[in-house]
C-alpha positions in Angstrom: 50.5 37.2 103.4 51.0 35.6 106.8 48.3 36.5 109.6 49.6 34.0 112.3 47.6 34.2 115.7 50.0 35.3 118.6 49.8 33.0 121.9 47.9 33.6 124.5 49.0 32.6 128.0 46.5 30.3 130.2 46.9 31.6 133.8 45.1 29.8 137.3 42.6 32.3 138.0 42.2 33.0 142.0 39.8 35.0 143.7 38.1 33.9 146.8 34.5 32.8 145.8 35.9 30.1 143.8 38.0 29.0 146.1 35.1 29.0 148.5 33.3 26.8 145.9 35.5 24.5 145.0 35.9 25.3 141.7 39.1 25.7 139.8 39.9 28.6 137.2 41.7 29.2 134.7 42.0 32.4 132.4 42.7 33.1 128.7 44.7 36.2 128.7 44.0 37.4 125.0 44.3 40.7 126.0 48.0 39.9 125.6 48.6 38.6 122.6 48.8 42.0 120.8 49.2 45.5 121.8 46.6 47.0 119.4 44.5 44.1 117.2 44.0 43.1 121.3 41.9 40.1 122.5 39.4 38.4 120.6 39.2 40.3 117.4 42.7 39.1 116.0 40.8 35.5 115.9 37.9 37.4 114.3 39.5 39.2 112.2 41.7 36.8 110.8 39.8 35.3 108.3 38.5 38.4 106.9 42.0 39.5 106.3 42.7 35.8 104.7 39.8 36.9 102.4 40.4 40.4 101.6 44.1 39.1 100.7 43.4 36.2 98.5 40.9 39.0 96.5 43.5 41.8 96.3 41.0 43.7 98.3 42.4 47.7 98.3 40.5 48.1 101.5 38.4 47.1 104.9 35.3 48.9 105.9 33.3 47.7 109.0 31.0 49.0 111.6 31.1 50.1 115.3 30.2 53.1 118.0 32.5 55.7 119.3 34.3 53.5 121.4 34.7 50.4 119.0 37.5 47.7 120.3 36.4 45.9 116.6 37.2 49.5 114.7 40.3 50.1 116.6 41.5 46.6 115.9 40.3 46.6 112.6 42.2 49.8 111.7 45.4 48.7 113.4 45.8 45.8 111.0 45.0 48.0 108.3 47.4 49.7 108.7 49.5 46.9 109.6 49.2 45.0 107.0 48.8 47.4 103.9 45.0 47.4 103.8 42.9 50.8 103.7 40.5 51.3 106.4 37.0 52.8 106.0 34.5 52.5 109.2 31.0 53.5 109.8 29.6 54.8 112.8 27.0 55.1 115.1 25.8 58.3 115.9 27.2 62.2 115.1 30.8 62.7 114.9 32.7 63.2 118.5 36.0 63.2 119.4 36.7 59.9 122.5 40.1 58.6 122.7 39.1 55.6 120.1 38.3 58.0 117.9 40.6 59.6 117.5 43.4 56.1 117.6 41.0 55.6 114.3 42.2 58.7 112.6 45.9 58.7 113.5 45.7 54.8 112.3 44.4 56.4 109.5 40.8 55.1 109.1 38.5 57.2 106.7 35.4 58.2 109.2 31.5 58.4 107.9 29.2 59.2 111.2 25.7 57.6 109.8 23.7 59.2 113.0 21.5 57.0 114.8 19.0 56.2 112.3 21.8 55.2 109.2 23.1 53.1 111.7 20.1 51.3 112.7 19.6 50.7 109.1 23.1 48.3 109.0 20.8 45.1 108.7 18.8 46.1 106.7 18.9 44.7 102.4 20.9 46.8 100.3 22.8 48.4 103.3 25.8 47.8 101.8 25.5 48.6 98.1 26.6 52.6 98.5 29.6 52.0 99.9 30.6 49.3 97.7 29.9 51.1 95.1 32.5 54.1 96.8 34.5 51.4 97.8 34.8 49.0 94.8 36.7 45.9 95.2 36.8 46.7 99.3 35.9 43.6 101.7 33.2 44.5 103.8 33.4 42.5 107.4 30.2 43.0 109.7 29.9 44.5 112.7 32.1 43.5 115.5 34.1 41.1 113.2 30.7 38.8 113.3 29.3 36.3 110.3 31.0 32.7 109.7 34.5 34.3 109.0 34.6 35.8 112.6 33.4 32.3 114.2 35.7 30.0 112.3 38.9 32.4 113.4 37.5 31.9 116.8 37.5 28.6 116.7 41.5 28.7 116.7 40.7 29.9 120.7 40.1 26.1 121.6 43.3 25.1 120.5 45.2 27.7 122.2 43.8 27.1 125.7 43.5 23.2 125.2 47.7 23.4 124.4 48.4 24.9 127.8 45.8 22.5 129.7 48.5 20.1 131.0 50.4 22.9 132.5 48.5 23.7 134.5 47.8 20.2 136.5 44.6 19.5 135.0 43.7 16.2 133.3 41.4 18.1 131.5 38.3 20.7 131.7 34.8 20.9 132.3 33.5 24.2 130.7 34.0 27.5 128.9 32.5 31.1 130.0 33.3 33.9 128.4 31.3 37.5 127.7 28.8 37.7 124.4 28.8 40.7 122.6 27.3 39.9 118.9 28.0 35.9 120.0 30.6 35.2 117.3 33.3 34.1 120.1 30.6 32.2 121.9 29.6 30.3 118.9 33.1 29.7 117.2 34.1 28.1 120.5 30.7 25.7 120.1 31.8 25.0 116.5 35.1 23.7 118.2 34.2 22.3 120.8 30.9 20.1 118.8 29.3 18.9 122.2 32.7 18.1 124.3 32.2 21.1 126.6 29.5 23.2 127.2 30.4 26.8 126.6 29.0 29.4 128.5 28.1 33.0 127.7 27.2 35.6 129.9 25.5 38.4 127.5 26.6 41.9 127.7 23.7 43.2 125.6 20.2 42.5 126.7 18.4 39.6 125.4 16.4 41.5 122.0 20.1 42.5 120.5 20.3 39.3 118.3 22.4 37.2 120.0 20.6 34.0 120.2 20.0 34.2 116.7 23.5 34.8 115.5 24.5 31.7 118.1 22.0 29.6 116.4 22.8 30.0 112.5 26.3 29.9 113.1 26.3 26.9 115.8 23.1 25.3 116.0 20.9 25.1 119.2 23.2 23.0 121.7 26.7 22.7 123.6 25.5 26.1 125.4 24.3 27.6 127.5 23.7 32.0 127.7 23.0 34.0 131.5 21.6 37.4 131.6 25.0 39.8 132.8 23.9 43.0 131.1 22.8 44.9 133.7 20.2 47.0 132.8 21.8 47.4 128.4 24.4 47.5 126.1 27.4 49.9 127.6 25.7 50.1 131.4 27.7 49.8 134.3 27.1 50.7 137.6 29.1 50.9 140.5 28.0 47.1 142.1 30.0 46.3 138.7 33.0 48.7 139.3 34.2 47.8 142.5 33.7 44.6 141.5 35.9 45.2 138.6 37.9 47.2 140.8 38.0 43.8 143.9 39.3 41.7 141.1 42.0 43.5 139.7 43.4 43.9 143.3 43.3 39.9 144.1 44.5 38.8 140.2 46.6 41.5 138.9 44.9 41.2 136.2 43.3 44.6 134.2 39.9 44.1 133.2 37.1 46.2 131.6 33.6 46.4 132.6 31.3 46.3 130.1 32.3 42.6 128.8 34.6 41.0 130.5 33.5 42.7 134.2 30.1 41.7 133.8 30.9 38.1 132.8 32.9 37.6 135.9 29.9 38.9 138.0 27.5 36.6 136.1 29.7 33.9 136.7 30.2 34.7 140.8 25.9 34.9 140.5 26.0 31.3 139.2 29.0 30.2 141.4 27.4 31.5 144.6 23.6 29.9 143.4 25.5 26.2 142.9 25.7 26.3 138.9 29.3 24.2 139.7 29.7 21.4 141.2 33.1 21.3 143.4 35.7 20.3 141.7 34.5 22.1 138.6 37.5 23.3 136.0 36.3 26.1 133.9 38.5 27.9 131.5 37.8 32.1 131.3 37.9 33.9 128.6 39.3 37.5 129.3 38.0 38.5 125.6 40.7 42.1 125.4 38.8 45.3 125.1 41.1 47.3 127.5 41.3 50.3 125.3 37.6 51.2 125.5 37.9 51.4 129.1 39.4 54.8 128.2 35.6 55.5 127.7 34.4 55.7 131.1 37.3 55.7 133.4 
């Protein structure tokens, strides 16, 4: 079975307070490269599908909350490409417009409440459901692990392929949003020390982040901002009408909760002389658009 990444276009990124500083933008659209397995998780999915196809695996089970873009990806290629779906979720069942994508993709739901779900890291997690699930290949939450970083990986080519379109002799830095890391530290793996890659964390520092960054990467070619403004899932309406100021000048739909707040973090460091003019950075609008649906 064939699991070939689609393209994603590079696109000059405009908005004022780069100009202002100089600094030169450009943005990874993978929110385009597929209607439903959108933005990054195609790249971090892609392995595990490898996997679970080389093993005859009859099914996929993963982990994620009630607005998931991991489960709804997940169970789109599932369905795509012949796989049963299982997925486990945070919290007590409740009907959001993810959910229910899940069910009509045809994803087998098991709500573990808050506790079960906090138990997901924990040693012999998984043996239950294997043993429900025998044969199945389990991927961890949010597409993370080795399998999710190596797909992402396949990101630096994309954007490095569409570099002399634009003008540019080259680039100076990545910054994208960092949910679980795994993006963040396949681009590192990539990139081994050319460019520093910048993540601006959506989750507050505790969540595990710059752990997962550091087994999968090691502890250089990056560098991580504070951007989650005040937890996991928090917005507020600075953040909105930023959101809100951004799609007006670009065009460009974005959500908040990833790739909003890395866009803020990234004015922050902009406006406090992180950049030097004439600074090229390439953006990485990471997908996610359906779990806007959530607050909008």
């Amino acid at each position: 079975m064939h699991f070939d990444l689609p393209q994603a276009p590079l696109q000059p990124l405009n908005l004022p307070w780069l100009q202002q500083a100089k600094i030169a933008a450009a943005m990874l659209r993978l929110d385009l490269i597929d209607p439903l397995i959108s933005g990054n998780k195609w790249f971090k999915l892609r392995h595990h599908l490898q996997q679970a196809s080389a093993s005859n695996a009859p099914g996929l089970i993963s982990l994620g909350g009630n607005h998931s873009n991991h489960l709804h990806a997940l169970a789109a290629a599932g369905k795509r490409f012949g796989f049963a779906t299982a997925g486990l979720l945070r919290g007590h069942a409740q009907d959001t417009p993810t959910v229910l994508d899940l069910q009509a993709l045809g994803m087998e739901l098991h709500w573990l409440g808050y506790g079960g779900y906090r138990a997901r890291n924990e040693a012999g997690f998984w043996e239950p459901w294997q043993a429900r699930y025998p044969g199945w290949h389990c991927i961890p939450e949010g597409g993370g692990g080795l399998a999710g970083a190596q797909g992402c990986a396949l990101i630096m080519q994309q954007a490095q392929a569409q570099i002399p379109a634009l003008g540019w002799s080259g680039y100076d830095a990545w910054w994208l949003a960092a949910g679980t890391g795994t993006t963040l530290a396949g681009l590192v793996m990539a990139e081994a020390g050319a460019h520093v890659v910048h993540g601006a964390l959506a989750v507050p520092r505790g969540h595990g982040v710059l752990e997962a960054v550091a087994t999968l990467a090691g502890a250089h070619g990056y560098q991580l901002h504070d951007a989650c403004r005040g937890g996991f899932g928090k917005f507020d309406a600075e953040l909105l009408a930023f959101v809100a100021d951004c799609e007006r000048h670009t065009g460009v739909p974005l959500e908040a909760l990833y790739t909003g707040k890395a866009l803020l973090a990234l004015r922050e460091q902009v406006e406090a002389g992180l950049f030097a003019p004439g600074t090229r950075l390439l953006f990485v609008h990471t997908g996610g658009l359906q779990g806007r649906r959530g607050y909008l």
